[in-house]
N, C-alpha and C positions, 0 to 999 in steps of 0.2 A: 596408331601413332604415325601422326606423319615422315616421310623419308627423311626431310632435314632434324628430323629430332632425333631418328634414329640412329643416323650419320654422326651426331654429337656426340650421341653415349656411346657410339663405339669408339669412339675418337679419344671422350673422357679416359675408358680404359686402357687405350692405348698411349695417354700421355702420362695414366696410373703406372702403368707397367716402365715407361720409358724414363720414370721419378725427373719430369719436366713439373715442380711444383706453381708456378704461375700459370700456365696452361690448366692446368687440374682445375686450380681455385676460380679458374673464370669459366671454366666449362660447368662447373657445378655450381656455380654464381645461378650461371645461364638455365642450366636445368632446373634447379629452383623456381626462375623465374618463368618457366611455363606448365610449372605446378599450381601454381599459386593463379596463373591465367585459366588453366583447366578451373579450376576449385571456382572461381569467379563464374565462367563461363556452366560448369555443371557440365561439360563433357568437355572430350577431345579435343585439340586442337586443330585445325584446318592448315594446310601451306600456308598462307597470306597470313593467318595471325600468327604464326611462327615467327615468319618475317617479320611481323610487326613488332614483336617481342626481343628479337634479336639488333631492332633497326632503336628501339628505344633503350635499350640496355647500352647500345653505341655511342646514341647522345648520349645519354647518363657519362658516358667518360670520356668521350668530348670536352662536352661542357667543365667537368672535372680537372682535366690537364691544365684549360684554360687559366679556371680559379686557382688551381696551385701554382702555377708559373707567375699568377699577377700577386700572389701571395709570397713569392719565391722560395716554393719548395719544390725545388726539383727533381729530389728522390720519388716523392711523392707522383708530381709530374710524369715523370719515366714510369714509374709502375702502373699508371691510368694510360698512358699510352699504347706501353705492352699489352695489356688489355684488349683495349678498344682496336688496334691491328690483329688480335686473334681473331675476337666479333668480326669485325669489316670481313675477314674471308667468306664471311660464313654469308656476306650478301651480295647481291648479284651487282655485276658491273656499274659505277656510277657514269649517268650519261656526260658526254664533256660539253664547254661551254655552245659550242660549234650545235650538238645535236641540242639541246635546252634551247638555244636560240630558235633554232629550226620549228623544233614544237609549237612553241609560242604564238610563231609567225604564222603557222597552219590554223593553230585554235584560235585566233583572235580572225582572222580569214573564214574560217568555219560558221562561226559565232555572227559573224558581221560587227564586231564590235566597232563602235565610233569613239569613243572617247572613255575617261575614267570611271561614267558611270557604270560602264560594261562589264567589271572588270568580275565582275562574281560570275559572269555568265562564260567569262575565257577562263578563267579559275575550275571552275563545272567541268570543263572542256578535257583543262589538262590535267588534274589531277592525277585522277586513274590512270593516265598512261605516264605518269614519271613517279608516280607512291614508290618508295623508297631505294630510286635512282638517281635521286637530286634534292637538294636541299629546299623546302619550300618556300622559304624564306629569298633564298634568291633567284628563286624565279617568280616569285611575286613581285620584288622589286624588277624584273625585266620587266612583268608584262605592266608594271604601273610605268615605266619610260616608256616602251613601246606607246602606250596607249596614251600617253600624255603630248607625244609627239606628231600624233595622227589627227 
């Protein structure tokens, strides 16, 4: 069992014991959801798909808040929040706009990129070093300016 899973279930019984019931139900969400990745997978799960498990349960409530706030339910809204703030601890520091910038300008430098046909090649670049630090979505859109602008 990797450390971040095992850190969860202690955490679980510790939010069992402490009768915080939203905590409970999103730890056990969570633990589900890297059952059912074992079960997929046929064994274990490794740190990085932990992560990736815990990074996509995020979106999932994300995305969630979003849809109920444009629907206006707000009860609803606040409880995918809560949520999605217990997840978010559980992953590592998001990079800020300043170091994504930074990246970008190294990988496309690295790359020799010249223009927007390059862009899968500075994409290659940075992925691996901002996977689930940064939104990918907006730093695709950086490096499609960036590279639009060169």
């Amino acid at each position: 069992m990797a450390d971040l899973q095992a850190q969860i279930a202690s955490e679980l019984l510790e939010a069992m014991k402490g009768r915080h019931p939203l905590r409970v139900s999103t730890l056990r969400l969570l633990i589900s959801a890297f059952r059912y990745k074992e079960v997929d997978k046929k064994r274990a799960l490794n740190e990085s798909e932990v992560l990736e498990v815990i990074q996509s349960e995020a979106k999932k409530r994300k995305e969630a808040v979003e849809q109920f706030t444009i629907g206006g339910r707000a009860e609803l809204a606040a409880k995918e929040k809560a949520e999605f703030e217990i997840l978010n601890a559980y992953l590592p520091k998001a990079l800020t706009e300043a170091e994504i910038d930074a990246l970008v300008r190294q990988a496309i430098s690295t790359s020799g990129a010249q223009g927007a046909k390059d862009m899968g090649r500075v994409m290659g670049i940075l992925m691996p070093q901002i996977k689930g630090r940064a939104d990918g979505k907006q730093v695709q859109q950086l490096v499609q300016k960036l590279l639009t602008a060169a």
